[in-house]
C-alpha positions, 0 to 999 in steps of 0.5 A, a space after each residue: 373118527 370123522 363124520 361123512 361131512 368132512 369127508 366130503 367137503 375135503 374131497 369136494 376141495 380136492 376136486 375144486 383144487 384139480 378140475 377145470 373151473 364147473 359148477 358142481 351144481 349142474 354135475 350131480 352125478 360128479 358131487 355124489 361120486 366125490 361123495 362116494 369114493 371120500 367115504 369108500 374106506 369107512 366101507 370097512 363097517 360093513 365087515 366088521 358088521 360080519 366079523 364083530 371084531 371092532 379092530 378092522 377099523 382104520 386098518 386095510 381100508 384106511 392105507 396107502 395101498 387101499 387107496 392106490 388100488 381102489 383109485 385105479 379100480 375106479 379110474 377103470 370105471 370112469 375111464 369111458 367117462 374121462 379118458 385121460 389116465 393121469 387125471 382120472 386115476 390121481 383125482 380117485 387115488 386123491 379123493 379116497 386117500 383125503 380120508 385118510 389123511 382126515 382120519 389122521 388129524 382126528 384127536 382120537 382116544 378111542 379105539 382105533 385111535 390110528 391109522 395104519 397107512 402103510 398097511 399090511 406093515 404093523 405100523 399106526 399113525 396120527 398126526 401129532 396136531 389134531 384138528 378134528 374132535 373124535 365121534 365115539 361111535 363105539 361108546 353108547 347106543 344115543 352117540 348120532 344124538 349126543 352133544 359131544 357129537 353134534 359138537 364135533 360135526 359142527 367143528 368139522 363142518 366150519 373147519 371143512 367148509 371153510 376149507 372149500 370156500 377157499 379153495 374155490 373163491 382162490 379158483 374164482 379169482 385166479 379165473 378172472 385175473 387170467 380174464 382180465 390178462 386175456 382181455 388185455 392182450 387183445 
């Protein structure tokens, strides 16, 4: 399992990646948002927290389907907002299933070590080159306060981060190129 930091800085790089070029520091409302709908599957702690039964984890709310639904779910919410269908809709789709595909790249011996993507089919999935290191959250009382999982943070951290700096600083220098085109022309 990932920590909430990679999570986010994915789904801050999808949002870089589709949006006009903004500064997310002047569109808080935005960055928690994005924050809101890439941690929107882990949500699933809190029924597992009623039902005491550990194996709902990564199942429903780590799926195709979930993320589908969910997306428009939040698109409707949104739609005052940002009228147009195409984007709102594959911008919440897109942010609640980076999850998924992180959770999927997590190098993970723990249970549950998949992710069921097309739930309510039996079948889990993980990619085959892990990139993340797991968080053992079900392994001991001190796991916020280990080693290993200040470790793993970090990793994720540097990888996620790295990720979005690229992203945006590839938004940046595409904006100027085209500036610099549109102040040729005239």
């Amino acid at each position: 399992m990932c920590s909430p930091v990679a999570h986010t800085l994915v789904g801050l790089s999808v949002y870089t990646i589709v949006t006009p070029r903004e500064d997310l520091t002047k569109r808080w409302k935005i960055v928690f948002f994005i924050i809101f709908l890439t941690v929107l599957p882990d949500f699933d702690f809190l029924v597992m927290l009623i039902t005491k039964d550990i194996s709902d984890h990564r199942t429903y709310t780590h799926s195709l389907l979930f993320s589908i639904f969910a997306g428009y779910l939040f698109y409707k919410i949104a739609q005052t907002k940002y009228p147009s269908f195409r984007a709102t809709f594959c911008l919440c789709f897109a942010l609640i299933f980076s999850h998924v595909v992180v959770d999927a790249f997590v190098a993970d011996g723990f249970y549950p070590s998949k992710v069921a993507l097309f739930y309510p089919l039996p079948y889990l999935i993980n990619s085959p080159v892990p990139i993340f290191d797991a968080i053992d959250w079900a392994k001991s009382d001190n796991w916020l306060f280990s080693l290993e999982t200040a470790k793993a943070v970090f990793k994720e951290f540097v990888i996620t981060a790295t990720l979005l700096a690229i992203v945006y600083y590839m938004k940046i220098y595409r904006f100027s190129l085209k500036q610099q085109e549109q102040n040729a022309k005239r």
